[in-house]
N, C-alpha and C positions, 0 to 999 in steps of 0.2 A: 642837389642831384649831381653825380659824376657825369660831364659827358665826356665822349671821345666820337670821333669822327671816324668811319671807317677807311682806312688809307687804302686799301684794294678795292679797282674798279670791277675787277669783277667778282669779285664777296657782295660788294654794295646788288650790284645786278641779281647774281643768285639769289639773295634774299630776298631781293622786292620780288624777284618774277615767283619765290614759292609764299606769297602773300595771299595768289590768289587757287591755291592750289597744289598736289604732291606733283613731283614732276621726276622723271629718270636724269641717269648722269648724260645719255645720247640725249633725250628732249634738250637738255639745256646748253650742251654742245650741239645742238641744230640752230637753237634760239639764239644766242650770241656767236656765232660763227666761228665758234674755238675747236682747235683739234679736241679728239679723246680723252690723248693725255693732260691738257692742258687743265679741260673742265673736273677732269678724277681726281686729278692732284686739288684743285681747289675745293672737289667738297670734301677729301680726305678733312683738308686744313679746318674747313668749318667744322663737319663733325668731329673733329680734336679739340675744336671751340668750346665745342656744345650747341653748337647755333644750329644746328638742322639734326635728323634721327632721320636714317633708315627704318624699312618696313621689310625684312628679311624672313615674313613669314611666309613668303611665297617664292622663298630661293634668293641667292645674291644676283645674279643676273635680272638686269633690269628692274632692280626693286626699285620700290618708288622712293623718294625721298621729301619728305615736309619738313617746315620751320617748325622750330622748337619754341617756347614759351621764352627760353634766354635768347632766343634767335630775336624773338619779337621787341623784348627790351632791349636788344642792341641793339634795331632796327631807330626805336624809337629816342635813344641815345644819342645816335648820328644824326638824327634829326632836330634834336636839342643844341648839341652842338654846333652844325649849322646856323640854329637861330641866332644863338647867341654871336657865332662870325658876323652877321649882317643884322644887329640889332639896330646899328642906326640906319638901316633903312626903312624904319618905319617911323617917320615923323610926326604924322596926324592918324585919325580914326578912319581916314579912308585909304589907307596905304597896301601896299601887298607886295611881294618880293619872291621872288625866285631864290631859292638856296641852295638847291642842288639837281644836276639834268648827268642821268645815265641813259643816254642812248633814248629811246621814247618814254621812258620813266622820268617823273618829274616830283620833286619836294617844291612846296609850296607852302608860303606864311602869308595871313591878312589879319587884319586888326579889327575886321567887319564881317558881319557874316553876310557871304553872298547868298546871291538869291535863287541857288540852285547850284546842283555841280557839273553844268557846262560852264566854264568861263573862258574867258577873248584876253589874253594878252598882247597888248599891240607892237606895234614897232616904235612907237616915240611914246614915252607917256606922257609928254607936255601935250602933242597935238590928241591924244587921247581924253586927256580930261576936256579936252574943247568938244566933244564930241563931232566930229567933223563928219559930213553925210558921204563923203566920197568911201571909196573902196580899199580902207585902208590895210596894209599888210601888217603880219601880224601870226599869232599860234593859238589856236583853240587847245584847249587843256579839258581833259576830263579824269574828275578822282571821284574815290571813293568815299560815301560820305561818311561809312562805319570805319574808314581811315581817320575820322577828323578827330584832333584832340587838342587841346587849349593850355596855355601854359603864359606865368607871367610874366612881362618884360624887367623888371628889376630883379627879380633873383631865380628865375626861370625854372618854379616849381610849376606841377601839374595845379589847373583851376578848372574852372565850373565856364561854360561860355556866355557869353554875354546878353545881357536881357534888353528885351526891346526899350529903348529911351522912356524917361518917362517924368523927366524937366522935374527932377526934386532932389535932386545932390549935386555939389558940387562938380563931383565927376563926370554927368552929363553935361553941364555947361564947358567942360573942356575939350580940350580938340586932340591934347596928347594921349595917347592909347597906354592902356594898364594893362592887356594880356593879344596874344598872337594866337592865333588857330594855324595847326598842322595840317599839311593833306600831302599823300601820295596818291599821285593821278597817272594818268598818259598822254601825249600827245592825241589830240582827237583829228588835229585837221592844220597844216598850216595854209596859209592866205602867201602869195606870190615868192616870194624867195627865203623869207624869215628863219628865224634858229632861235633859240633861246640861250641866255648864256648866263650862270649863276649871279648873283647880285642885281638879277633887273628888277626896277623898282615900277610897280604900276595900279591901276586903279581897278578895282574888281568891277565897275560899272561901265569899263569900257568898249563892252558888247553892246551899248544901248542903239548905237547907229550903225552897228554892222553885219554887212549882208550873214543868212545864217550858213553854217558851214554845209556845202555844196553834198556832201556824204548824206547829209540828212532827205535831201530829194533825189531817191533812185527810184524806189517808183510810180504807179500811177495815181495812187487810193494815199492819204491821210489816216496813218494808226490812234492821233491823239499829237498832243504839246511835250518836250521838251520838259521835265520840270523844274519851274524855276524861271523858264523861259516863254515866249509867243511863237517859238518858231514850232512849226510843225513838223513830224515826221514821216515820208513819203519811204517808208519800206520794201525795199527790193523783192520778188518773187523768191517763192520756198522757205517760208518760215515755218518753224516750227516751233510751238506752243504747248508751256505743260501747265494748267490752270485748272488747279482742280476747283475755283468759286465761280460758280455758275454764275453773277455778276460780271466779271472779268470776261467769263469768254461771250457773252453775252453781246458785252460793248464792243471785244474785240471782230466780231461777226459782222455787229452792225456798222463798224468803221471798213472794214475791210470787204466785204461782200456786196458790195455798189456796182448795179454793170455785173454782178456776177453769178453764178451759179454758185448755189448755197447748200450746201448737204450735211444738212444737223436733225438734232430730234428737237431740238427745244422748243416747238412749237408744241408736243406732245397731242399732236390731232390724229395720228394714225389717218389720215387721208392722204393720198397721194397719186398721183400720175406719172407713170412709168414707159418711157419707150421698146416697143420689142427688142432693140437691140440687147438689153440688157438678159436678156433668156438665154442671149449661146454663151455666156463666160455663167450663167449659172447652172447651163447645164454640162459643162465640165466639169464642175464642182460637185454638180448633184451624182453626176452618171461618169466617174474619170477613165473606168475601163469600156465605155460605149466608143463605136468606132466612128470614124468622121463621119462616113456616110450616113452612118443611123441618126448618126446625133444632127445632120442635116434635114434627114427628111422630118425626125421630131419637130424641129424647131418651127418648119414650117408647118406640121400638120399643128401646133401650139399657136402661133402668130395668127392660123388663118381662124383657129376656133375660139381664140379671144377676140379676132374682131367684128364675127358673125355673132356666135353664139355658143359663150361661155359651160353652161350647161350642156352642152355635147360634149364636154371633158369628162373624161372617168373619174369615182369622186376619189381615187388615190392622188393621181396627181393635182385637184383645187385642192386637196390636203397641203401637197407638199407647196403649190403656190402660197397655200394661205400663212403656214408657218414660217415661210423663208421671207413673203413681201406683206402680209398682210393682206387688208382691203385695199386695192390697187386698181385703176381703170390703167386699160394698155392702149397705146396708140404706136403709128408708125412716125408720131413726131420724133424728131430729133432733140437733144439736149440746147435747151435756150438759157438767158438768163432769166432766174428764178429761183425760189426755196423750197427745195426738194426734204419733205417730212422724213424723216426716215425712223423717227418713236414706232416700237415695236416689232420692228422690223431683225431679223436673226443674223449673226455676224457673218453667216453664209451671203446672204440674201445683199448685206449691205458692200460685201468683199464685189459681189456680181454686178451691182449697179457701178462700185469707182471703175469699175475694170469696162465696162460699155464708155462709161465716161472718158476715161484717157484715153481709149482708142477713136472716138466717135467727138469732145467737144472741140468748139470754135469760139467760147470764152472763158474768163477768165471763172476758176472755180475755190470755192473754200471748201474745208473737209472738217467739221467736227466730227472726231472718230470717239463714239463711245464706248468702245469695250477695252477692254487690258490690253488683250492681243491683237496681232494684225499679222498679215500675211507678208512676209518681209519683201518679198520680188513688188509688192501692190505698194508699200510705203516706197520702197526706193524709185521706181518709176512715178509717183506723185512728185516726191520733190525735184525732181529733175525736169518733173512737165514744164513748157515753157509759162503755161496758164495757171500752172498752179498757185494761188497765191497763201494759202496757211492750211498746215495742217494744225490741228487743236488735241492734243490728251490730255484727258482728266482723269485718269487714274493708270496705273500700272508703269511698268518704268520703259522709259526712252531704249527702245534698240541702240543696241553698245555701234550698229557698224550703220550712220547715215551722212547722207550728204552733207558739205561744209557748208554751213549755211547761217542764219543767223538765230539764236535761241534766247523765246521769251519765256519767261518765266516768273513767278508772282513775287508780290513784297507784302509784309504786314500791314501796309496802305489799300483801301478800296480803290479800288479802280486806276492802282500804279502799277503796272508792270514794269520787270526790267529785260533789256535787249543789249544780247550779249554776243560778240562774236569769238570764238573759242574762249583764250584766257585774260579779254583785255576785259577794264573795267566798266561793269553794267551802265546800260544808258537809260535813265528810270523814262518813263513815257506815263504821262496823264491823259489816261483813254478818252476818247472822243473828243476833246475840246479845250477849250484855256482852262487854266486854273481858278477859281475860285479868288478874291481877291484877298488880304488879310490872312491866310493859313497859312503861309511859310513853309511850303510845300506840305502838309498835314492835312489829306484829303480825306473827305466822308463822302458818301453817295446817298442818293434818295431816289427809287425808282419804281415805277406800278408793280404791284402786288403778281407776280406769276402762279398763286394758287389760293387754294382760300387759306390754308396754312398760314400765310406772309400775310392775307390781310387779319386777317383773327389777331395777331402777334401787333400789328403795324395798324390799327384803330386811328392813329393821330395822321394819317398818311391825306387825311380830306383836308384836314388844315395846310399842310404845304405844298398844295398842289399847284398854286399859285408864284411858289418861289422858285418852279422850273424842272418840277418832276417832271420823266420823260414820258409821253403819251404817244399811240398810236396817231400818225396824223387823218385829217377827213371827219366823215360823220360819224366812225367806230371811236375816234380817241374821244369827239365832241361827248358821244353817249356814256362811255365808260366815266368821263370828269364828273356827269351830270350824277350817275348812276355811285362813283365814289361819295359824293356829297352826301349823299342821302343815307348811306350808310352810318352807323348799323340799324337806327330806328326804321327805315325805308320807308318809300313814297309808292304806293300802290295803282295810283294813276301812270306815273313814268314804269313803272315795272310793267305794266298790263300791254301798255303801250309798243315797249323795246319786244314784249315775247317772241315777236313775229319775226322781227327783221336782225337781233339783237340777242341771242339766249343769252349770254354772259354780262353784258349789261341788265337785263332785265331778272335774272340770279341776285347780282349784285342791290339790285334796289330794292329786290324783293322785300316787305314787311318781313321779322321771324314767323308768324303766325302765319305765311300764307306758305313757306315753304315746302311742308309734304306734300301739298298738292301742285304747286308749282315744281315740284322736281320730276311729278310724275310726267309732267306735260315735256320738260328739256330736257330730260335724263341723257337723250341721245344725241341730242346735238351742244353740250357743253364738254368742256377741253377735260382733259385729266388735273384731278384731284383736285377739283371745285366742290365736291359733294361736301366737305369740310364743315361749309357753313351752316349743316343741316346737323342736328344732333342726332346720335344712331339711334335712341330709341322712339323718335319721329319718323324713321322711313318705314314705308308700309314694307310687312312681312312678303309682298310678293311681289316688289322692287331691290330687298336689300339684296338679293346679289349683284346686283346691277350695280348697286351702289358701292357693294365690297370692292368691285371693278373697276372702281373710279375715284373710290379713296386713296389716302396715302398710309404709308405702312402703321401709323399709330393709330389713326381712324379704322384702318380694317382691321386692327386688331379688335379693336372695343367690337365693331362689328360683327367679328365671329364666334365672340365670347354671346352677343344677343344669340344668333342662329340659334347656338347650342342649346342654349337655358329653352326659346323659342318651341327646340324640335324635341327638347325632355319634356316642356309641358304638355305639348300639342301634337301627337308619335301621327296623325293623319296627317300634318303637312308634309311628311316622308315622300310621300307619292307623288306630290306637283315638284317636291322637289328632284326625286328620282326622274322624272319626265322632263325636265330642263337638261338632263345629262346629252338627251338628243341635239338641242341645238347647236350648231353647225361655231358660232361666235362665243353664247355665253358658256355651254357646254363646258369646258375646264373649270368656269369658275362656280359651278353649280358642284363640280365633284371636290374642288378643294373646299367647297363649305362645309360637305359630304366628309371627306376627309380630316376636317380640322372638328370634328362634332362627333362622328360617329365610330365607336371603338370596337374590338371584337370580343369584348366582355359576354356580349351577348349571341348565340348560336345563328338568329334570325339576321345580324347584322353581314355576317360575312356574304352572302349573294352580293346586298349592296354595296357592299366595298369592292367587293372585285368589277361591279360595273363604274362606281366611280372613279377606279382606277383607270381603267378601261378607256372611261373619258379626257379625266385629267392627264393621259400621256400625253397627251393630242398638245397639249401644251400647260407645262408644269407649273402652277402659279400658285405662289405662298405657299412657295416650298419649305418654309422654316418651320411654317405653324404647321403644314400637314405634317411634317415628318416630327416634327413634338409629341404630336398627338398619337401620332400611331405609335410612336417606337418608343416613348420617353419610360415605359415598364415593362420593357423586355429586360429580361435581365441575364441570357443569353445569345448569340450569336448561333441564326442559325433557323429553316424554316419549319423546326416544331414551333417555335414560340411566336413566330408569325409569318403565314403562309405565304405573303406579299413582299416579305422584306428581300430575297431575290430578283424578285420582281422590281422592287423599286432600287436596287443595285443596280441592276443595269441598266432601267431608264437613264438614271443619273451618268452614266460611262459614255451616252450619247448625245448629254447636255455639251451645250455651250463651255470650253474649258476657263475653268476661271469663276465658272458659280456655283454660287453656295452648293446647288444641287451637285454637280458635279464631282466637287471637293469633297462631298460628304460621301459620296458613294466612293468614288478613290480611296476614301480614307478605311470607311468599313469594308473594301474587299482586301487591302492590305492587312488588316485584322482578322480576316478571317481565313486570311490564305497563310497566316504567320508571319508577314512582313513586316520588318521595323520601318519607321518613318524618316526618312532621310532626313537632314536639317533644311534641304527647299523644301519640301512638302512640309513640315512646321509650320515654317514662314507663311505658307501658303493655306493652311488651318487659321492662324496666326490672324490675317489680314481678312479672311470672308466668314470666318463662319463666327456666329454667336459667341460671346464670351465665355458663358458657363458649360459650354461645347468641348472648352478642351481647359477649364482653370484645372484640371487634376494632373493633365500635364506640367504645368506652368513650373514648377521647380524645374524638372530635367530639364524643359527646352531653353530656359534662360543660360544654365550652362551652356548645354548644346552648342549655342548661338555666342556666345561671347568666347567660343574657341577658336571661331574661326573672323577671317577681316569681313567678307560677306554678311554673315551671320553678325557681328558689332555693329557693320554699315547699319542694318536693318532696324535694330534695337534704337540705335540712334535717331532712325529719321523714324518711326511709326510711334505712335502716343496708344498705349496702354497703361490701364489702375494696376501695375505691377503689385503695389502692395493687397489690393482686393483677390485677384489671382492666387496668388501664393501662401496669403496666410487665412484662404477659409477653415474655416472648423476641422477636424478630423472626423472621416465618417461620410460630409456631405455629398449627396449622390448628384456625381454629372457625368462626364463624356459624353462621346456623341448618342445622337439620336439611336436606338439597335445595338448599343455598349455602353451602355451606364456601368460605369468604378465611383470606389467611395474615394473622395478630396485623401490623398496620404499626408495633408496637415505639412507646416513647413518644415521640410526638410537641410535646407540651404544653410550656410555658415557664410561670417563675414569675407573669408581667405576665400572661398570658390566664387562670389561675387566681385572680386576686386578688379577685377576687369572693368567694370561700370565706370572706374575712373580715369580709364583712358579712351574715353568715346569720345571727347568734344563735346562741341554744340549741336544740340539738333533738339527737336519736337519731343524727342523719345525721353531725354536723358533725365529729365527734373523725377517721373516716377520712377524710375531706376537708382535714382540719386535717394529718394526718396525710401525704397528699399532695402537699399545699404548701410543708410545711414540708423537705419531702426533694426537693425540687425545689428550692428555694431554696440552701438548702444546698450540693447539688449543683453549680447555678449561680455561687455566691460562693466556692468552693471552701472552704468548711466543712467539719469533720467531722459526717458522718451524725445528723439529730438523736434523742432517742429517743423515740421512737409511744409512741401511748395503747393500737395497737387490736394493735400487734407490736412490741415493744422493738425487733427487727431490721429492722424496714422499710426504715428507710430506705437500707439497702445494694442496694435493689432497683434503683433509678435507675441505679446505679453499675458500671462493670464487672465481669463475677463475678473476673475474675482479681488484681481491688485488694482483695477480699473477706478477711474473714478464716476459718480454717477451720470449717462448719459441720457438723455431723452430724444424726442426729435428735432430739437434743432440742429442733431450733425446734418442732418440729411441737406439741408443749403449752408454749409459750411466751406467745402470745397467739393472735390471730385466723387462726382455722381455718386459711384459704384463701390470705394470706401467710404464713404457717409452711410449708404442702405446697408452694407457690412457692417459697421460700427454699431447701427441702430438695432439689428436681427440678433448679433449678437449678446449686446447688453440687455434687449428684453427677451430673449430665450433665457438668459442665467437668472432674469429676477423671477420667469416664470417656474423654475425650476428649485430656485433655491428653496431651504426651509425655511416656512413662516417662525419666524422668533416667537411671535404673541401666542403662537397654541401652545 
């Protein structure tokens, strides 16, 4: 391998700081404290390199600028080079050395792999290796560990890193080292006067006796370990949290929410208690042109009839309570510490309770915010609270304008996040607790089941319960251990016994065979999407709605698929079911059964549709399946072809923005008013609704989106069966619900795809890669290349009859959605072909 060492200290700098990120020519003259001219002449020089590329699709002015691919290998060149300058500072297997320090950047070589990537460089490494307990001085360092790379000490090619000992060669018995691990890091913390300075030789073990670095305890609550390390991390107020594995924020809630007020759904109990206060910032929301006056004397004619007697409200307004908070008892308490349910609850409703909270608590509070969007004045005032201690999103992206603050974010590891402040390098944290011993930092988790879903899936979860799965603590965690054990055979004395005091332990232990009646008796006091355990054609015909309402989205499918078949047998269950439209709770979900069953084929049915409708606005639920159902054989736009589909346009215009419902009625008044689809609104098709919703677009919007840097971001980070999408049949009917088109078959060439190969890394890019490549292929008259995301893919381009023979084994081969492609197609051709033998 050539090296050369970079002789400009500030080339060397530019490039490490565009490691972690594109940056402008002003960012990096703010960063290094260099004039204008200073930093523009040096990245002229580099880009004259090759070592860094402009992004000039969005004007020369302030383009951004990232390291190039030869940036990266001269990066890792000078890092070679370096090795090789201080090769003989590594004597034995426990050595380590400093080779080059620009500014808080630091190269770094060891001969051992540490036990994490915080590490303690001390001031003497003689009195180092003595481990001494005083308060030694000295530089904490932190790298990245996707920086580490391994190279040998005799002729200082690239190697594989070293395996744990294992006393059976030679080479373990030796103490002289055969290859060096790279790291670039940053300075994380130093210890009393210290500096680092190139050639220092030291022991990666000599953090064992000292104190941890003082940054790590700002503030009051414990996030989890350091990994790698024991020390704990005490995180300052206003974090901000993007985790979309419900695991992750789980633990992070439970570590951070101590002493606090806690405003999450994941408790999914729709029970809750709510202070009056929170009525006047929801009634500026509800009523924004109402005048102070009125909006005062409402409040309190509101305050005084929730605390007397609720029922003297007009039932518009327990409408509009019910929709915004749910079932909710009101008090004139004040905000305590406590876990505030907030499942079911409408993004109005939950915008109304933070906003009583920042203006009204007295401790500290967490926010798991579950929707996409948030009201931007309500996040900024959160993070700036002095109480607040985490905000949490799980889907939708980070507001571009918030406070500087610290940001956690997930890793491929269970229950590792990493915490990041702007662009230095992430500090991974192992949530809740030490590390596990023996993993080397490679964590797994094991925790109680949160639905019947996870225990159905997770059967072996009674055997490890004992190795420190976490339980609720008292006499609920006691019961729940007792009531896992017994699963799935169950014990009918411990179930009889829990029903009383216990639904969900006494669910869980239930025998199979005792369960439809046993559901009948808990149905209402067990949590969301426990009905799981029960199979749907076990629940009595006049519980299952109930049960549709407490299942999860694959269970209430089967579910609605029984109703139907149910109410084509039996046309007299119509009427108890029409008569459930009245109740006040079940009522939407009696009309989306209505809805998801009953079509306007028939002349008798439209009365009942229009009162199901009527019900189900009250609150939209399985809106996917309804809206399949009714609209999936329309085959124009427009209210001859069905007299509701206005009607359900506008419902959806005053959905929640961001859901399915929503998105789909945006989508079809766009279509019906003649409006093209912008490339956000793609994106935003793209990301909620159904796949086979919009595969007949999927050719145009892949260009679309790879014209612009937005639109490549997007591609990149969101995972789609690109190839299932784009190369369905010709013919096949989809779009949305209300505008069914036939698939126009693939239309795409390798040259308007080539863009795919300047995305990077991301979630997205393997089926795009995958796309490309079977297109290409195809084009050049190749044979079929093999996928990442479907070994078979790539026969999907091609005609089924060059094919070779498939059966069902695509369908668990790889990616869901071209494996059931694969299989549809190859048995539609053999169902079609000519039989040879007649």
């Amino acid at each position: 391998m050539t090296t050369r060492t970079i002789r400009s200290g500030a080339h060397r700098r530019i490039l490490g700081f565009l490691r972690s990120g594109p940056a402008t020519v002003s960012e990096l003259a703010k960063q290094f404290d260099m004039r204008m001219s200073h930093a523009s002449l040096a990245c002229r020089q580099l880009r004259a390199a090759e070592l860094i590329v402009r992004d000039e699709s969005g004007g020369l002015r302030n383009a951004p600028i990232s390291l190039s691919q030869k940036g990266v290998e001269r990066l890792r060149e000078n890092a070679v080079a370096k090795l090789r300058q201080y090769s003989d500072q590594f004597p034995t297997k426990s050595s380590a050395c400093v080779l080059q320090v620009d500014g808080p950047n630091v190269l770094i070589g060891y001969t051992d792999l540490p036990p994490g990537p915080l590490i303690f460089i001390p001031d003497d490494s003689e009195t180092a290796s003595e481990r001494s307990t005083g308060n030694q001085g000295g530089v904490w360092v932190l790298f990245a560990e996707e920086s580490e790379a391994w190279f040998t000490l005799t002729d200082f090619q690239p190697t594989t890193p070293p395996a744990a000992a294992q006393g059976v060669t030679l080479e373990d018995f030796s103490n002289v080292p055969q290859k060096v691990g790279l790291v670039r890091g940053s300075i994380f913390e130093s210890v009393g006067d210290s500096n680092l300075i190139e050639g220092k030789r030291f022991r990666v073990d000599g953090a064992s006796a000292t104190p941890p670095p003082a940054r790590l305890r700002v503030g009051p609550v414990s996030l989890g370990t350091v990994v790698g390390t024991k020390h704990s991390f005490f995180p300052p107020q206003g974090l901000v949290a993007r985790l979309p594995s419900s695991i992750d924020r789980s633990q992070m809630l439970d570590a951070l929410s101590t002493d606090a007020l806690l405003v999450s759904d994941k408790g999914a109990l729709r029970r809750r208690q709510l202070p009056f206060s929170v009525l006047r910032p929801w009634l500026e929301r509800r009523h924004p042109r109402m005048s102070d006056e009125r909006r005062e004397r409402t409040w309190e004619e509101l305050t005084g009839a929730l605390a007397e007697n609720e029922a003297s409200l007009s039932v518009s307004l327990r409408r509009e309570l019910l929709i915004d908070f749910g079932q909710a008892e009101w008090s004139a308490e004040d905000w305590a510490a406590s876990e505030l349910d907030i499942y079911g609850m409408s993004p109005r409703g939950v915008a109304s309770v933070l906003t009583s909270v920042l203006d009204r608590v007295h401790v500290p509070f967490c926010i798991d915010w579950p929707f996409e969007d948030v009201p931007e004045n309500l996040y900024q005032r959160a993070l700036v609270h002095p109480s607040c201690r985490v905000w949490i999103w799980r889907r939708g992206t980070l507001p571009a304008h918030r406070p500087q603050g610290l940001l956690v974010f997930p890793t491929p590891l269970v229950s590792v996040v990493n915490v990041q402040a702007g662009r230095k390098d992430p500090l991974p944290i192992l949530l809740g607790g030490e590390e596990p011993p023996g993993n080397n930092h490679r964590v797994s988790s094991l925790s109680t089941p949160t639905n019947a879903k996870e225990l159905l899936e997770r059967q072996w979860l009674h055997d490890v319960l004992n190795t420190g799965a976490q339980l609720p603590e008292g006499k609920h965690g006691l019961r729940l251990r007792k009531a896992l054990d017994a699963y799935p055979s169950g014990d009918e004395s411990l179930a009889n016994r829990y029903e009383r005091t216990d639904a969900l332990a006494a669910w869980i232990a239930s025998p199979p065979g005792q369960r439809p009646g046993r559901w009948v008796r808990l149905h209402d006091r067990l949590p969301t999407s426990w009905v799981n355990l029960l199979p749907v054609e076990e629940v009595p015909f006049s519980h299952l709605v109930h049960a549709i309402k407490n299942g999860d989205a694959a269970w209430r499918s089967r579910a609605l698929h029984r109703f139907g078949l149910e109410l084509e047998a039996r046309p007299e269950l119509l009427i108890s079911v029409v008569d459930g439209l009245t109740d006040e709770v079940h009522g939407p979900w009696f009309a989306a059964c209505l809805l998801a069953s009953v079509r306007l084929d028939r002349p008798d049915n439209q009365d009942v549709l229009v009162q199901a409708f009527d019900a189900w606005s009250r609150d939209p639920v399985c809106a996917a399946e309804v809206l399949e159902s009714q609209f999936h054989m329309t085959v124009n736009l427009g209210a001859e072809d069905h007299p509701l589909l206005q009607p359900f346009v506008r419902l959806g215009l005053n959905q929640p923005a961001g859901s399915l419902f929503c998105v789909w009625s945006s989508s079809v008044e766009a279509l019906m008013d003649g409006r093209p689809w912008l490339p956000e609104h793609q994106r935003r098709i793209m990301e909620i609704l159904p796949l086979a919703w919009w595969a007949a677009y999927a050719s145009d919007w892949i260009t679309a989106q790879l014209a612009s840097v937005s639109g490549r971001t997007w591609l990149r980070d969101h995972e789609v069966p690109w190839t299932a999408q784009v190369f369905q049949a010709a013919g096949y009917i989809g779009g949305l619900p209300g505008a069914p088109i036939p698939h126009p078959a693939c239309t795409l060439t390798s040259d308007q795809l080539i863009g795919i190969k300047l995305l990077g890394e991301g979630v997205g890019v393997a089926g795009l890669n995958d796309l490309y490549e079977s297109m290409y292929a195809f084009e050049q008259g190749l044979p079929p290349p093999p996928c990442s995301t479907h070994p078979l893919a790539g026969w999907l381009v091609r005609p089924v009859e060059t094919w070779p023979m498939m059966n069902e084994t695509v369908l668990s081969m790889g990616e869901a959605a071209t494996g059931r492609l694969l299989f549809s197609k190859a048995y539609h051709h053999r169902v079609r072909s000519p039989n040879p033998l007649s």
